[in-house]
C-alpha positions in Angstrom: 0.0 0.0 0.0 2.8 2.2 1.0 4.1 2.0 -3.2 0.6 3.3 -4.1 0.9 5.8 -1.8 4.2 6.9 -2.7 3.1 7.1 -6.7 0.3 8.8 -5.8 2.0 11.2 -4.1 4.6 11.6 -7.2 1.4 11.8 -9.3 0.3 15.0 -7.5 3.8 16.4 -7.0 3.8 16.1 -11.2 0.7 17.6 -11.4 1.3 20.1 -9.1 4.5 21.4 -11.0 2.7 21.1 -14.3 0.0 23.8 -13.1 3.2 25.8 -11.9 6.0 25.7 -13.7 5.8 28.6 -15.8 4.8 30.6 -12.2 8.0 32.9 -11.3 9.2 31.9 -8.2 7.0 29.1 -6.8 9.9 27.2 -6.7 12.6 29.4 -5.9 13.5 29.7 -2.2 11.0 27.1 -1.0 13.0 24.0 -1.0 10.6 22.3 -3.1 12.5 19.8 -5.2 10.5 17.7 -7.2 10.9 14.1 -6.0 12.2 12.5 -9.6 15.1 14.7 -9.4 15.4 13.9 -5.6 15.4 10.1 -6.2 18.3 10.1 -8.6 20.5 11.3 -5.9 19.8 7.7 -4.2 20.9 6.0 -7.2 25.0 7.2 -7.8 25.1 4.2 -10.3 22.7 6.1 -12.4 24.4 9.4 -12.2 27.6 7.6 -13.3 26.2 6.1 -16.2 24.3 9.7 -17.9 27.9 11.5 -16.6 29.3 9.0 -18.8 27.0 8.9 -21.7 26.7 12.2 -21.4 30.6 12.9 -22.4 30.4 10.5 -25.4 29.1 13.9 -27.8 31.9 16.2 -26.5 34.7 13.5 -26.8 33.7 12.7 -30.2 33.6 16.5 -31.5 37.0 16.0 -30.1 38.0 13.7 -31.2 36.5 13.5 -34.8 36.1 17.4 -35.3 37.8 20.3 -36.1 37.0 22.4 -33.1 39.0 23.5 -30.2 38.3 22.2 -26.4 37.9 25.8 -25.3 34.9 25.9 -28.0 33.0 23.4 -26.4 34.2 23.2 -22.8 30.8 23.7 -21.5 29.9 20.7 -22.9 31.6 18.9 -20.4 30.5 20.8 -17.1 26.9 18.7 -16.8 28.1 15.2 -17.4 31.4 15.4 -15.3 29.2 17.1 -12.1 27.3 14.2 -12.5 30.3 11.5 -12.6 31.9 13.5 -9.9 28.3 13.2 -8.0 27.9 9.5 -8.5 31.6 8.6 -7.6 31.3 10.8 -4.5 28.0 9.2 -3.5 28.9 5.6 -3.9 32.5 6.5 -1.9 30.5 8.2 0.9 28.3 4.7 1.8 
């Protein structure tokens, strides 16, 4: 029963943030974090795998490309936070 509840629950959260998000500032300074986003925190295997997926694109403009590294740099700020993330997670149980 408790499962239910807790899809329910995510059901409503979705919902919720559907009605709001284009509402400036519901979200800003209330802590309100919506729980998909929470839950991938409690999965560092996860966050490994998209860090790393996620740097396939910028290594192959790299590597296969004529561009420089300072062209796409930003392209590798997302999926290294979350390798970094996952690695520190998994290190920390």
């Amino acid at each position: 029963m408790k499962e239910k509840n807790d899809f329910e629950k995510d059901m409503e959260n979705l919902e919720d943030w559907q009605e709001k998000q284009y509402s400036p500032g519901h979200y800003i300074g209330t802590g309100k974090v919506p729980r998909p986003i929470l839950a991938v925190s409690k999965h560092p295997k996860l966050l490994i795998v998209a860090g790393a997926i996620g740097l396939l694109l910028p290594m192959a403009a790299l590597i296969f490309g004529d561009v420089l590294f300072r062209e796409i740099a930003f392209l590798f700020f997302v999926p290294l936070v979350f390798l970094i993330g996952g690695i520190l997670r998994i290190r920390g149980r």
